[in-house]
C-alpha positions as CSV (number, residue, x, y, z in Angstrom):
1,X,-38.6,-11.5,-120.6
2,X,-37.3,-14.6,-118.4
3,X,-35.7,-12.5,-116.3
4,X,-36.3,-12.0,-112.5
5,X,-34.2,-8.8,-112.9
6,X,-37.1,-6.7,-114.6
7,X,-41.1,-6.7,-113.9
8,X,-43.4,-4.9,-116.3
9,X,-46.5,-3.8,-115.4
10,X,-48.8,-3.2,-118.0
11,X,-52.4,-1.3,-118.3
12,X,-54.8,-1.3,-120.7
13,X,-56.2,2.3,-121.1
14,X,-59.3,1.7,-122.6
15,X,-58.8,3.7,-125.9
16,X,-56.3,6.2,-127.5
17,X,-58.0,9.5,-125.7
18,X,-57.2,7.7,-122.0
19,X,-53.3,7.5,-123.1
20,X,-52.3,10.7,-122.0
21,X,-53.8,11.2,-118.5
22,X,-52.9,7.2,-117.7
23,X,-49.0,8.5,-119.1
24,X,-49.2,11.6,-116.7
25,X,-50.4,9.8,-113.8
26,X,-48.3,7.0,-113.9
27,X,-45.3,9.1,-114.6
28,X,-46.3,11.8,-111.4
29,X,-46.9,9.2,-109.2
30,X,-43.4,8.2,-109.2
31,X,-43.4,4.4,-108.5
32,X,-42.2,3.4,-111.9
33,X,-38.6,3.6,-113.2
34,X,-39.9,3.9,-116.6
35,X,-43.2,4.7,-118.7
36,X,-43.5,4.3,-121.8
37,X,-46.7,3.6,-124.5
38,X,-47.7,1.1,-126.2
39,X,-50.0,2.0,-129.1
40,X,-51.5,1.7,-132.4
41,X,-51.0,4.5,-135.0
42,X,-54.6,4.3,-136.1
43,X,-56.2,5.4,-139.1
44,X,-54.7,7.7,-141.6
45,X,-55.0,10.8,-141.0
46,X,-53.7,9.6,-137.5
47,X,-55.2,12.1,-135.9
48,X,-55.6,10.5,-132.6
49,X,-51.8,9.3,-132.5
50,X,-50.9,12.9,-133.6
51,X,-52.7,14.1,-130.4
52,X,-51.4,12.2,-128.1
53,X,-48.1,12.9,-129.3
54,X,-48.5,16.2,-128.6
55,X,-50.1,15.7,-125.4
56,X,-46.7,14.0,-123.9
57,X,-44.6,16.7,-125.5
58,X,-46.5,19.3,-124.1
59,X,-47.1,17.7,-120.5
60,X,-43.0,16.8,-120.5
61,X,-41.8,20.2,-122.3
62,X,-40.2,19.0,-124.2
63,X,-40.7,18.9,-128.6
64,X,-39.8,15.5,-129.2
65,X,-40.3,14.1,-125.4
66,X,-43.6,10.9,-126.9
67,X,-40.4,10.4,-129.8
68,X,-38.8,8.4,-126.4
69,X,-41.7,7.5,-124.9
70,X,-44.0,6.1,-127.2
71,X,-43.4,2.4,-128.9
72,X,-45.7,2.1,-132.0
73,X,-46.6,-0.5,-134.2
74,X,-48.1,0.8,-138.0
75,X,-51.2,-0.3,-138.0
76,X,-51.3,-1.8,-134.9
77,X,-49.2,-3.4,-132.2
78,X,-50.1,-6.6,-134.0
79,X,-47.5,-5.6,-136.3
80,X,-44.9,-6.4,-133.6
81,X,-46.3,-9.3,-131.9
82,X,-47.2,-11.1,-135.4
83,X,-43.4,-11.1,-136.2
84,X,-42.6,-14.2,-133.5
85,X,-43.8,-16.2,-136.1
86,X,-42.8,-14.4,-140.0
87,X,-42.2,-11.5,-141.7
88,X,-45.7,-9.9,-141.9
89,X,-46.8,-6.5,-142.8
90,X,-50.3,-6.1,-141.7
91,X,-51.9,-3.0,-144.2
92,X,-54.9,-2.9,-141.2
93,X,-55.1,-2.5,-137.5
94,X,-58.9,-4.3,-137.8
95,X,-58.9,-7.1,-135.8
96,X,-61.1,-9.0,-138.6
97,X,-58.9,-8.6,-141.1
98,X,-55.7,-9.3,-139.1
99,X,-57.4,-12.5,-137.3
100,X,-57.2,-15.0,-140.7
101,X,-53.2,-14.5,-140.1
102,X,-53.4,-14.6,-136.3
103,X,-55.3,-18.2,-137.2
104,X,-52.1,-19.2,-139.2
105,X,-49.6,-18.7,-136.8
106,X,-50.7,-19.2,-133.5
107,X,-53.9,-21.5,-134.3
108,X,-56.3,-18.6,-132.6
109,X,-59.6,-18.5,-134.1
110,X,-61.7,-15.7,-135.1
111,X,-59.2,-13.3,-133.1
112,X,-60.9,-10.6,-131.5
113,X,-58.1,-9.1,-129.0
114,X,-60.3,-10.5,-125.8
115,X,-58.2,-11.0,-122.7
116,X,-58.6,-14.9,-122.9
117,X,-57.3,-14.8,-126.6
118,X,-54.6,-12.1,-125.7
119,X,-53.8,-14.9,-122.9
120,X,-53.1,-17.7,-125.3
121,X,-51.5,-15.9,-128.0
122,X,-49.3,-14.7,-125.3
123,X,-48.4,-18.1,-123.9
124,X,-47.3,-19.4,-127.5
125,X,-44.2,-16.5,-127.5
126,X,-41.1,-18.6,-126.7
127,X,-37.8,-17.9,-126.2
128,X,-36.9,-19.4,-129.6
129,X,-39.6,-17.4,-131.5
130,X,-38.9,-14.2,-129.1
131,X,-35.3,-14.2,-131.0
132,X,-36.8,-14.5,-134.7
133,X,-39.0,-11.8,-133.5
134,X,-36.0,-9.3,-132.2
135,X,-34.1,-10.1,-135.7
136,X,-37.4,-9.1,-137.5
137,X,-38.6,-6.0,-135.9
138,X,-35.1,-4.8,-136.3
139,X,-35.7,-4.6,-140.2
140,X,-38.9,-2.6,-139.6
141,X,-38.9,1.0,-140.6
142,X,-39.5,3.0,-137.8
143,X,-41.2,6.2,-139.7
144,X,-44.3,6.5,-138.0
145,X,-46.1,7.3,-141.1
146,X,-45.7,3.7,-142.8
147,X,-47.5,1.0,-142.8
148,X,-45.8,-1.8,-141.1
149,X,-43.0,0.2,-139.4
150,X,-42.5,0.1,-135.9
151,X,-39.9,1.5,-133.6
152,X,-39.5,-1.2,-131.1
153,X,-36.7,-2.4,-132.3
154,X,-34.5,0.8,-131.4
155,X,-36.2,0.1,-128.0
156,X,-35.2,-3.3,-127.6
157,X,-31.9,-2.4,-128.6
158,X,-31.4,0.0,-125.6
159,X,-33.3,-2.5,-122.9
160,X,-31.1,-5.2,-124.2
161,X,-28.0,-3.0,-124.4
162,X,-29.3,-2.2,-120.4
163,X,-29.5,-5.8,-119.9
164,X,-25.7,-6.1,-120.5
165,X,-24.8,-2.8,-118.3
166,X,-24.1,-0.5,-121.3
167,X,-27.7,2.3,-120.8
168,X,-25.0,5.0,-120.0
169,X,-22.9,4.5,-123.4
170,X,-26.5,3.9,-125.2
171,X,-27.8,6.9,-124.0
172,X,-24.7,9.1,-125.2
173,X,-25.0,8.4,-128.7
C-alpha cells in the first residue's frame, strides 16, 4: 500500500477447508484490528465457498457476518490481481489455463502460483498500475455467483475512504 500507516499480515491457509478455523483463531486471539478472507470461489456448484460462508456466519452469529468479511475473486483471486495490467475476465481459477495470460502481462512463465512466482508477480504491481487496477475492479460485479465478479472494490472503497478519516460516515450508509 506505500503506506507506513497500515501493515497487513497475510497467511496462506493451505486450502479452502483450513479458512474457517485460521478466521476463528485469528479473530479470538485478538491481536488484529481486522480479519478478513481472501479466497477463490471455486468450482461451480461452489460448494466449498458456500461452506465456509456458512462457517463464519455461524461462528460470528450473525446471517450475513462472511458478506463483510470475505473478499472474493470469481474464479480466483487471479481475477483481481490480473486487473493491474487490463480488463480480464478469467472463465477458470486453473492455474494452467490462467498462466498463458499471466505470461502476457507480467512476463511470468509457466505460472504455477509458487511463492517465488507469487514474489515476482508481486514486485511488478506499481503504484501507477495499482490505480488502473482500483478503476477496474470497481466495474466488476460483485455477485458471487459470476464469473469474473469480485467484491473488492466495495472493499477498497471503505479502506480508502478509512485512509482519508471518513470509516464512521462509510459505515453508516
Amino acid at each position: 500500500m506505500w503506506s507506513n500507516k497500515y501493515r497487513f499480515t497475510l497467511e496462506n491457509a493451505d486450502g479452502n477447508g483450513n479458512i474457517p478455523a485460521r478466521y476463528q483463531d485469528k479473530f479470538q486471539n485478538g491481536s488484529y484490528d481486522v480479519v478478513l478472507i481472501f479466497c477463490d470461489t471455486d468450482k461451480k456448484p461452489y460448494e466449498q465457498y458456500t461452506d465456509i460462508k456458512h462457517k463464519i456466519n455461524e461462528f460470528q452469529g450473525v446471517d450475513h457476518a462472511a458478506d463483510h468479511v470475505i473478499i472474493f475473486g470469481n474464479p480466483c483471486t487471479m481475477q483481481i490481481i490480473i486487473e493491474h495490467w487490463d480488463e480480464i475476465v478469467l472463465v477458470s481459477n486453473a492455474k494452467k489455463r490462467n498462466a498463458p495470460v499471466i505470461l502476457k502481462f507480467t512476463g511470468i512463465e509457466n505460472y504455477k502460483g509458487r511463492a517465488d512466482q507469487r514474489k515476482e508477480l508481486f514486485s511488478r504491481i506499481t503504484k501507477e498500475n495499482y490505480q488502473n487496477m482500483l478503476e477496474r475492479i470497481r466495474k466488476l460485479p460483485d455477485d458471487d455467483s459470476l464469473i469474473g465478479s469480485s467484491n473488492f472494490g466495495k472493499f477498497m472503497q471503505c479502506f480508502l475512504q478509512t485512509m482519508k478519516g471518513g470509516y464512521r460516515k462509510s459505515m453508516r450508509r
